[in-house]
C-alpha positions in Angstrom: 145.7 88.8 98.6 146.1 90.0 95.1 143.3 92.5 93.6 141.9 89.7 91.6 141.0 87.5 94.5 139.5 90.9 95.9 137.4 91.5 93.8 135.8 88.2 93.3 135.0 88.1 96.9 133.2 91.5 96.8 131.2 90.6 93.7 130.2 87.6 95.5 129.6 89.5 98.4 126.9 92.2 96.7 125.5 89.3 94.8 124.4 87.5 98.3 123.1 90.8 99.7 121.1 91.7 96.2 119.9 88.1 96.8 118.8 88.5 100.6 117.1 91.5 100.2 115.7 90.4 97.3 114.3 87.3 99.0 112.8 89.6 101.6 111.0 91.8 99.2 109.7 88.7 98.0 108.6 87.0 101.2 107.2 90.3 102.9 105.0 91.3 99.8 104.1 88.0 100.0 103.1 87.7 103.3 101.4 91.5 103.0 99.3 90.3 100.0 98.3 87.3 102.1 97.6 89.0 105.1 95.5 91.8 103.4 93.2 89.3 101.4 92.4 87.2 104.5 91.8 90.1 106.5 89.7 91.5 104.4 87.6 88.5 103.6 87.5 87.3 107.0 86.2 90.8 108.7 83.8 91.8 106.1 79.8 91.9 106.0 78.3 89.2 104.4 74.1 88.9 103.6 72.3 85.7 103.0 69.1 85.0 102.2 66.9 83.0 104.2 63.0 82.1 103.6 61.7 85.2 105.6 64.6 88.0 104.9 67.8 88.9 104.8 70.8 88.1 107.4 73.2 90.3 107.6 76.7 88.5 109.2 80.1 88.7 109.7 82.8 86.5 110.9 84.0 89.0 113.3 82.7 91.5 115.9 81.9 94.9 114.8 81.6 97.5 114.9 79.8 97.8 111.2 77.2 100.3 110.2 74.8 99.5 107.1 73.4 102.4 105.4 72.3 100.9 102.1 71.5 97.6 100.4 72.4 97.0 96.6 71.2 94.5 93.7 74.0 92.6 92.6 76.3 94.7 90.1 74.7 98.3 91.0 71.3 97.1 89.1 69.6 98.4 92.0 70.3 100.2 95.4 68.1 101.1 98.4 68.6 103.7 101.4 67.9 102.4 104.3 65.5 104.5 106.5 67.8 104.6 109.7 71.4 103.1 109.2 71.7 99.3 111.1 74.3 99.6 113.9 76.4 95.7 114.4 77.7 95.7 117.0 78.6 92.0 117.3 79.3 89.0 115.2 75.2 88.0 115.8 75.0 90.2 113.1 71.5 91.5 111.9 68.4 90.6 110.2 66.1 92.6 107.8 63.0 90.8 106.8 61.7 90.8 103.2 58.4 93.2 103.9 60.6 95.6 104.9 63.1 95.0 102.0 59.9 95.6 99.7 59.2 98.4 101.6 62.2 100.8 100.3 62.6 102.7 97.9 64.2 101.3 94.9 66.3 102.9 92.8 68.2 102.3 89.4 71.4 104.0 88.2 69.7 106.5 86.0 68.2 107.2 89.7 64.8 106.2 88.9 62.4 104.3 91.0 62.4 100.4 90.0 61.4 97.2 91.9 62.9 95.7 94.7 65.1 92.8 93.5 63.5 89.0 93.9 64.3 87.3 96.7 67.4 85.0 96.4 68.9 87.4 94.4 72.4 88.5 95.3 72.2 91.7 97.4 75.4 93.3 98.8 75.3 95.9 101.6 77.3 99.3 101.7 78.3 99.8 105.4 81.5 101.0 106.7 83.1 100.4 110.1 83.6 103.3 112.8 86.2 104.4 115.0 85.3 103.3 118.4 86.4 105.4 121.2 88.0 104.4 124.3 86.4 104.0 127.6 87.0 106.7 129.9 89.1 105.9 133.5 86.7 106.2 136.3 88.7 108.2 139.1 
């Protein structure tokens, strides 16, 4: 095999590796991107109005733990008295006296009204590390 032939078979060698591997970068960030964006959309809090309060729902079992509620866009937020514990995908329910009930606050940290009802209100919760059970010996 002369050194021509040789070297036309190694460039077209490291040009189907370069292209493999660059097909797998492609496919796994993919796939990453993908997988991140479901997950995160599928497994997070939702709230909803209703006509008596707010439900408070998620696709997937907790754990979840919601400490405050805020007016769409950080117009308003609200801590809540004791934090809300989810536990399971049955979610919760606060009802609108008690929404009216907390205290309000603006981002200059000033107290302002509650947001109207039907207004989009987001919740800041996060999601615990849940121990294992213990063996019973």
């Amino acid at each position: 095999m002369d050194r021509e032939t040789q070297i036309r078979r190694l460039v077209w060698w490291n040009q189907l590796w370069i292209g493999l591997l660059t097909l797998v970068a492609i496919l796994g960030g993919g796939y990453y991107y993908l997988a991140r964006s479901t997950y995160s959309a599928m497994y997070e809090l939702k709230s909803e109005w209703s006509s008596t309060g707010l439900r408070l729902n998620a696709s997937s079992d907790g754990p979840f733990v919601v400490t405050h509620l805020v007016h769409k866009g950080f117009v308003s937020w609200a801590a809540l008295p004791k934090p809300i514990a989810i536990i399971d995908s049955s979610g919760a329910y606060i009802p609108i006296k008690d929404i009216q009930k907390l205290d309000w606050r603006d981002n200059a940290n000033e107290s302002c009204e509650p947001p109207e009802q039907f207004t989009e209100v987001e919740v800041l919760y996060y999601r615990p590390l849940a121990t294992k059970r213990r063996k019973e010996h």
